[in-house]
DRENNU-471794 format. One record per residue (C-alpha): residue in one letter; x negated, y negated, z negated; residue number from 1. Coordinates in pm, 1 decimal, always signed. Example, Ala and Ser with C-alpha at 12.3 -4.5 7.8 and 13.67 -1.06 7.14 Angstrom:
REM residues 2
code | px | py | pz | pos
A | -1230.0 | +450.0 | -780.0 | 1
S | -1367.0 | +106.0 | -714.0 | 2
//
This chain:
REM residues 269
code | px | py | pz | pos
X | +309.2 | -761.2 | +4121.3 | 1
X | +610.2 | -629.6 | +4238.7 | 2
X | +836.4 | -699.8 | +3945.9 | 3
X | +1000.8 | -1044.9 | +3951.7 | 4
X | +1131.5 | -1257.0 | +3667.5 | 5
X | +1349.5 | -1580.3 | +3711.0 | 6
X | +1088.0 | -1742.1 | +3879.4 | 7
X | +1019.4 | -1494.2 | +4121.8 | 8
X | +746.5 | -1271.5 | +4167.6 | 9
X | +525.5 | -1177.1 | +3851.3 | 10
X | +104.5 | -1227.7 | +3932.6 | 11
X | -158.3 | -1063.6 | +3763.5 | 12
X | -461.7 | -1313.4 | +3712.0 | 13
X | -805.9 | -1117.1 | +3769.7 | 14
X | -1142.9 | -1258.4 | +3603.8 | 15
X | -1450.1 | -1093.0 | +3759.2 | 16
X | -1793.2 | -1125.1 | +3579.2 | 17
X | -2053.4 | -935.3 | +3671.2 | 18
X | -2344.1 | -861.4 | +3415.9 | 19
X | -2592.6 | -928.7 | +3602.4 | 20
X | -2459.0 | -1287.0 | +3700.8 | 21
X | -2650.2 | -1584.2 | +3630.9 | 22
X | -2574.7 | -1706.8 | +3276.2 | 23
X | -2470.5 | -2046.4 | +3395.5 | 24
X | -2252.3 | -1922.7 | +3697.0 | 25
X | -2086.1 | -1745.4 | +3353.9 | 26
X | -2034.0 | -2018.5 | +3146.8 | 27
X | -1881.8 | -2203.6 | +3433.9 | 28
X | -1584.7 | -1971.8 | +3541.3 | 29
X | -1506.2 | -1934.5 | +3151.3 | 30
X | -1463.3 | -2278.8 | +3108.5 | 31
X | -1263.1 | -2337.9 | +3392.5 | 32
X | -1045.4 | -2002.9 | +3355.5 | 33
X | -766.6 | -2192.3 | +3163.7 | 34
X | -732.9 | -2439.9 | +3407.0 | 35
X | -710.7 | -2224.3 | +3660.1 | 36
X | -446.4 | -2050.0 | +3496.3 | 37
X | -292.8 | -2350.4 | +3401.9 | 38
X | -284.1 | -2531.7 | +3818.5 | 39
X | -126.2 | -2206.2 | +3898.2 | 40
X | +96.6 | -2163.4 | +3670.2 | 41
X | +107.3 | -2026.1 | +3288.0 | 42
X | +486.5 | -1877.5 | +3361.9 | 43
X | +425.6 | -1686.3 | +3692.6 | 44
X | +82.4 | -1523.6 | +3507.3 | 45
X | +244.3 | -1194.3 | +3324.2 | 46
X | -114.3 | -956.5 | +3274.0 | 47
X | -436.8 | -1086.3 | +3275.9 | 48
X | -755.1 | -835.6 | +3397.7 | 49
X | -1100.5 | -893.4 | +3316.6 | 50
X | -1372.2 | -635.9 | +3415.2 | 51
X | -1751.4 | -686.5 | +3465.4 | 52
X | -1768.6 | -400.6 | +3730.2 | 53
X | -1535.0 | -308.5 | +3983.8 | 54
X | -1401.0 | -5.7 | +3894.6 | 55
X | -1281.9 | -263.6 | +3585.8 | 56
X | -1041.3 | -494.8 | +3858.7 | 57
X | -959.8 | -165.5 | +4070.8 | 58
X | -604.8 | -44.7 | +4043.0 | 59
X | -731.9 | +265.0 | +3808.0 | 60
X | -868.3 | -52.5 | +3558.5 | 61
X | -539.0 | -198.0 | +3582.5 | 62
X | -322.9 | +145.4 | +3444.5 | 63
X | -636.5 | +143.9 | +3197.3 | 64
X | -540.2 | -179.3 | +3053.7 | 65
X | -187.1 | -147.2 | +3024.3 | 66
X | -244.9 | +172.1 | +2831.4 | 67
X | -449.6 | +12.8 | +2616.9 | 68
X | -239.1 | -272.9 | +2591.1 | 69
X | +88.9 | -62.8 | +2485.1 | 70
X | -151.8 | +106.9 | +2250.7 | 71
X | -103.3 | +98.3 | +1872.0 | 72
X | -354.9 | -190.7 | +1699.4 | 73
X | -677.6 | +31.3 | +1565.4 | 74
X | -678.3 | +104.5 | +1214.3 | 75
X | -900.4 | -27.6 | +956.7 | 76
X | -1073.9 | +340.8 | +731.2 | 77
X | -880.3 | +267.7 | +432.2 | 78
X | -533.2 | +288.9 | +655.8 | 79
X | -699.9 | +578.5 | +838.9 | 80
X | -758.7 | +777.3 | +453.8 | 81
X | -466.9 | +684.0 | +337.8 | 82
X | -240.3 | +825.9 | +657.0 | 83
X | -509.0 | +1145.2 | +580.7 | 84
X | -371.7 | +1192.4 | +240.2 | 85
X | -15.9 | +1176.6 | +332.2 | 86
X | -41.2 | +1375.5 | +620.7 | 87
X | -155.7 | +1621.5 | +428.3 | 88
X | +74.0 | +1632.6 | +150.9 | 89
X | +311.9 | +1821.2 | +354.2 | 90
X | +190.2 | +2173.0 | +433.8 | 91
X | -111.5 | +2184.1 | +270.7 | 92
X | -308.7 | +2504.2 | +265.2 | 93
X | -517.4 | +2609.3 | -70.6 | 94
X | -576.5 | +2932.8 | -203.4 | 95
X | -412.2 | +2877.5 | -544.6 | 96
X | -299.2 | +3231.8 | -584.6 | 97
X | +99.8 | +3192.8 | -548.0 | 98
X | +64.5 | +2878.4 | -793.5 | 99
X | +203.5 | +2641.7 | -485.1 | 100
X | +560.7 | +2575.9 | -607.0 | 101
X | +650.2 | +2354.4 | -292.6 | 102
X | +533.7 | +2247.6 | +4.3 | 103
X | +431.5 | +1876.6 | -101.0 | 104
X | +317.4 | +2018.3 | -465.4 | 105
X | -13.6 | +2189.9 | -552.0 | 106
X | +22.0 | +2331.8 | -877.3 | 107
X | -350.2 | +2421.5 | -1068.3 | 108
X | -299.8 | +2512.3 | -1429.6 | 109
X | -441.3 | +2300.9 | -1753.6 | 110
X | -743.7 | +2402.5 | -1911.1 | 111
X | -688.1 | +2479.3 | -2276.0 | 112
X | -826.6 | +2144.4 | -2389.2 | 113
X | -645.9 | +1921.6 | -2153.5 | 114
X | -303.9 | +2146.8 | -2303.7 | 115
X | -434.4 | +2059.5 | -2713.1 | 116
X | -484.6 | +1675.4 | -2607.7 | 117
X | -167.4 | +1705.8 | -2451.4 | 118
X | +7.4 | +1818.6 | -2738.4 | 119
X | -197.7 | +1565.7 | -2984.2 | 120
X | -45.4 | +1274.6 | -2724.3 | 121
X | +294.8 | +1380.5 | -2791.4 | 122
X | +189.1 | +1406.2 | -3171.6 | 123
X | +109.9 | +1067.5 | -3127.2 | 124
X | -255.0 | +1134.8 | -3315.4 | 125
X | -401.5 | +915.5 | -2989.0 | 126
X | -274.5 | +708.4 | -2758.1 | 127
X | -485.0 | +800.4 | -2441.5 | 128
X | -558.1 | +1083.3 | -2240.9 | 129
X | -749.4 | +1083.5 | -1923.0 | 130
X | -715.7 | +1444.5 | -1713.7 | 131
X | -894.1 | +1530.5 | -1388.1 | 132
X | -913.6 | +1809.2 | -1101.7 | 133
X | -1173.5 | +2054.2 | -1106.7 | 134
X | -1178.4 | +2120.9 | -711.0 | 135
X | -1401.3 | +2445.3 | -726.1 | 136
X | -1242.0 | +2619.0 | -999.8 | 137
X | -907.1 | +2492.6 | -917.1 | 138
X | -768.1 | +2372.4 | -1255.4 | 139
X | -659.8 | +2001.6 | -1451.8 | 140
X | -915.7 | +1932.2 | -1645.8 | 141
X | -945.4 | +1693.9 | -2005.5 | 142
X | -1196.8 | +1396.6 | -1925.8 | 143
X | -1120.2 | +1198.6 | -2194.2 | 144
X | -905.7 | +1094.5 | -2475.1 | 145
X | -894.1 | +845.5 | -2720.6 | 146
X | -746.7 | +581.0 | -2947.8 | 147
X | -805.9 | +204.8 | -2738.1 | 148
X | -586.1 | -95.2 | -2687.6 | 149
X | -442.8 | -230.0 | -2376.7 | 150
X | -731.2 | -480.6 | -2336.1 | 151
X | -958.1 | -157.3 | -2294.3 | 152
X | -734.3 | +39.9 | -2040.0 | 153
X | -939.6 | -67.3 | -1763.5 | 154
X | -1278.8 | +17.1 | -1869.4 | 155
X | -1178.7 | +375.2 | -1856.4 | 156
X | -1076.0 | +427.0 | -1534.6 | 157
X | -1323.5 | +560.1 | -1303.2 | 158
X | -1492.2 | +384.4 | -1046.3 | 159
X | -1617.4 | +677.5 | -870.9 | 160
X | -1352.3 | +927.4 | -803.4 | 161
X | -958.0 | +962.9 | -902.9 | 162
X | -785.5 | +1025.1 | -1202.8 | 163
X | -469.3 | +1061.1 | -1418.1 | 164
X | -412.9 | +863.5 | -1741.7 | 165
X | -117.7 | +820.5 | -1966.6 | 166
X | -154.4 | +558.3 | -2193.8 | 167
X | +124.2 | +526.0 | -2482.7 | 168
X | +157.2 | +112.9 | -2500.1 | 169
X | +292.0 | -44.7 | -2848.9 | 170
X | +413.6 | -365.3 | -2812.2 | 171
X | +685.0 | -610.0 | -2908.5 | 172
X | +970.9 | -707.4 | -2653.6 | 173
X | +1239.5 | -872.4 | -2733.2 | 174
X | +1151.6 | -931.1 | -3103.1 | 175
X | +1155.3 | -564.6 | -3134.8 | 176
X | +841.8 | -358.1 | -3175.6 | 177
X | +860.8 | -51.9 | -2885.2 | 178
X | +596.8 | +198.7 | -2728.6 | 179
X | +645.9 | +317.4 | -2364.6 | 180
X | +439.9 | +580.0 | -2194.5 | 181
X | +277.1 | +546.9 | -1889.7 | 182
X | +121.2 | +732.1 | -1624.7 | 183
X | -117.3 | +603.3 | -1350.6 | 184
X | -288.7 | +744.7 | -1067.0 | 185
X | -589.6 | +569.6 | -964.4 | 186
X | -780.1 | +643.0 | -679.8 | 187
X | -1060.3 | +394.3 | -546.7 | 188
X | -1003.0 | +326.4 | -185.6 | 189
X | -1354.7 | +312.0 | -40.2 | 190
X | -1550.5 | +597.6 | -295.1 | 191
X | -1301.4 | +901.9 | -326.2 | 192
X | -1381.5 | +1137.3 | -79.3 | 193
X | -1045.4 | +1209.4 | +135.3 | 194
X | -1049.4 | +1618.1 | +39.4 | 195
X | -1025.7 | +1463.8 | -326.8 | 196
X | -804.5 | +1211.3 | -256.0 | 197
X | -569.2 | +1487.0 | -102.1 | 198
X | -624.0 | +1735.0 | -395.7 | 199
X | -519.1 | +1429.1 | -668.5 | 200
X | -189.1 | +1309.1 | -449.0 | 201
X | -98.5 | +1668.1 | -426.6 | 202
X | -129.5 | +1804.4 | -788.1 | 203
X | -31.6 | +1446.0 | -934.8 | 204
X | +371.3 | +1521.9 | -953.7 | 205
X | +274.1 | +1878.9 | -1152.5 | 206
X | +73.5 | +1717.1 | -1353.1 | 207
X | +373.2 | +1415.6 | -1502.2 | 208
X | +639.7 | +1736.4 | -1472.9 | 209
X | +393.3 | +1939.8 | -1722.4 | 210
X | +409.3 | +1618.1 | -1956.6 | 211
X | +787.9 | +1551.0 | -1904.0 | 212
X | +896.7 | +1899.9 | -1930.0 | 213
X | +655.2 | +2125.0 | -2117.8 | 214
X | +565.0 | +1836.0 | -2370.5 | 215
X | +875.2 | +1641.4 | -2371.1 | 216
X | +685.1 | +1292.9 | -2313.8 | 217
X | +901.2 | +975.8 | -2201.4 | 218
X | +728.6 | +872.1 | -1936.7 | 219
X | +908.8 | +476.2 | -1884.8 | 220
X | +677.2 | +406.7 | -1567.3 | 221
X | +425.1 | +594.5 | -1342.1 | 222
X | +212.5 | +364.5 | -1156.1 | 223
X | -83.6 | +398.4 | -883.9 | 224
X | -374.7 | +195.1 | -842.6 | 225
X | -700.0 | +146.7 | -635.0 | 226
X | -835.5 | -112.3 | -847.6 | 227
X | -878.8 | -91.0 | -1196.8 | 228
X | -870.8 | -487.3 | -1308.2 | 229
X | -487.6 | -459.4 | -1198.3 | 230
X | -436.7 | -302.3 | -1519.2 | 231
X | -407.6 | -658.3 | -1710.6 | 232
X | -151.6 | -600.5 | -2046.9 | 233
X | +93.6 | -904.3 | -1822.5 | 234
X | +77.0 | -624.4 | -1522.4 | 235
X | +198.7 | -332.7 | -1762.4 | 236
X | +473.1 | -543.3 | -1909.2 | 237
X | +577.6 | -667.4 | -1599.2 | 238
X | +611.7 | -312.0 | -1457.4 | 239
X | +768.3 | -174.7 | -1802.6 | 240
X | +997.7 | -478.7 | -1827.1 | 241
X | +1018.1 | -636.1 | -1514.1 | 242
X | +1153.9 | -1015.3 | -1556.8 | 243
X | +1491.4 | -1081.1 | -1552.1 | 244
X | +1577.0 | -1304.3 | -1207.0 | 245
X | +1823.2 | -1552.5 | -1373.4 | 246
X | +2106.8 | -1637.2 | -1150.0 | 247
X | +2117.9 | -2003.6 | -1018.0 | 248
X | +2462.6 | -2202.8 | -1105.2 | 249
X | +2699.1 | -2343.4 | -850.6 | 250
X | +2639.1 | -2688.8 | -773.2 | 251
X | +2908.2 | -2869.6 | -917.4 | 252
X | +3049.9 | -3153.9 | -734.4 | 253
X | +3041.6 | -3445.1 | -960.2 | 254
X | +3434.3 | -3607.2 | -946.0 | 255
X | +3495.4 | -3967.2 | -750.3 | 256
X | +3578.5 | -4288.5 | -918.5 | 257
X | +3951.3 | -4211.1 | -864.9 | 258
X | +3942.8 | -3850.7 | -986.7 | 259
X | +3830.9 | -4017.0 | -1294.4 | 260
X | +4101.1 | -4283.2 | -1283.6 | 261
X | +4396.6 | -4035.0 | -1265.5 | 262
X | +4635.5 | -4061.6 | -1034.6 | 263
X | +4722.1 | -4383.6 | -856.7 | 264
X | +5045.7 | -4546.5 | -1035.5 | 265
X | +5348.4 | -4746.9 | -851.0 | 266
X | +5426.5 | -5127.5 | -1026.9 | 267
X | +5722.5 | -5348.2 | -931.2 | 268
X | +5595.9 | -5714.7 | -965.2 | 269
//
């Protein structure tokens, strides 16, 4: 090459293959590559080139692999929906008849039900309300409600698609009994469909500023989840009252024989 390092001149170290090479003639030259490499020289080698064709070795293969070598790794589909969804938070485009408040907001309005559970929440006559997005009609729906414990919380979220849940906890911390709300945004990784997932990231800050504002409910922690066994009663209280990281004392020196002895004293004999 015509760079040079310390040692001098940087090589490139070409392996040539052909397909239609015997199978032994294969196995040889791959078993022997390294120690090639190695009688050479591992610190003078800076690329290495393989190609089964020519075109692969010719100078047009070699400005192919370095692009592809200064390339970003390839990501895996649940890193490719989820950079999807948050590309498309910003500027998204729905015909929601002026009901778009920002640019990172979608804003659909409550059906009537989903407003009475609301209020009912707040009333505290149950403890769990589960809302959804009606994509076609373009509204937050009410899919469930109910009175359950934490031990339950998991068993209705949704496998299938996203949701929204707030869940009003009562529990005892500190010797005290308490309730916190909560809010969590689930959304399965592999089954929601990206438009969906979109829709639900979107309209997901609306739907906790209806329930903050409109309704006047606390909400002490908004989570968001793929998988619904993370919702374990030690998860919530560890996200409610996360523990307390106690600060580690100084080491103190223990004193030497003649600290403890006091201070040396002068006799006359």
């Amino acid at each position: 090459l015509d760079t040079k390092d310390s040692l001098g001149y940087e090589w490139l170290f070409i392996g040539y293959s052909p397909d239609n090479s015997p199978v032994r003639q294969k196995m040889l030259y791959a078993s022997t590559r390294y120690t090639a490499k190695r009688n050479f020289g591992d610190n003078h080698i800076k690329q290495e080139l393989f190609g089964t064709t020519p075109d692969d070795v010719s100078l047009a293969g070699f400005q192919k692999h370095l692009e592809s070598a200064s390339a970003p790794p390839p990501l895996t589909m649940a890193e490719v929906e989820a950079q999807e969804v948050k590309k498309n938070e910003v500027g998204v485009d729905i015909s929601i008849d002026s009901r778009q408040s920002s640019m990172k907001s979608v804003f659909f309005p409550f059906n009537s039900d989903a407003l009475d559970k609301m209020q009912e929440f707040k009333d505290g006559n149950i403890n769990y309300l589960q809302l959804g997005v009606d994509t076609t009609n373009e509204k937050i729906t009410l899919e469930d409600n109910d009175n359950i414990s934490v031990e339950q919380l998991s068993s209705k979220v949704p496998t299938s698609r996203a949701s929204y849940h707030l869940f009003n906890y009562k529990h005892i911390y500190e010797d005290k009994e308490t309730e916190s709300t909560i809010f969590i945004y689930a959304v399965p990784v592999t089954k929601s469909p990206i438009k969906e997932k979109m829709l639900y990231s979107t309209c997901k800050t609306p739907v906790t500023q209806t329930a903050e504002e409109q309704f006047k409910i606390e909400i002490s922690r908004k989570l968001e989840i793929d998988d619904a066994s993370e919702l374990t009663e030690e998860f919530i209280m560890n996200e409610i009252h996360p523990p307390k990281i106690e600060q580690k004392k100084a080491f103190a020196k223990p004193q030497g024989p003649n600290a403890r002895r006091g201070q040396r004293r002068i006799t006359k004999h």
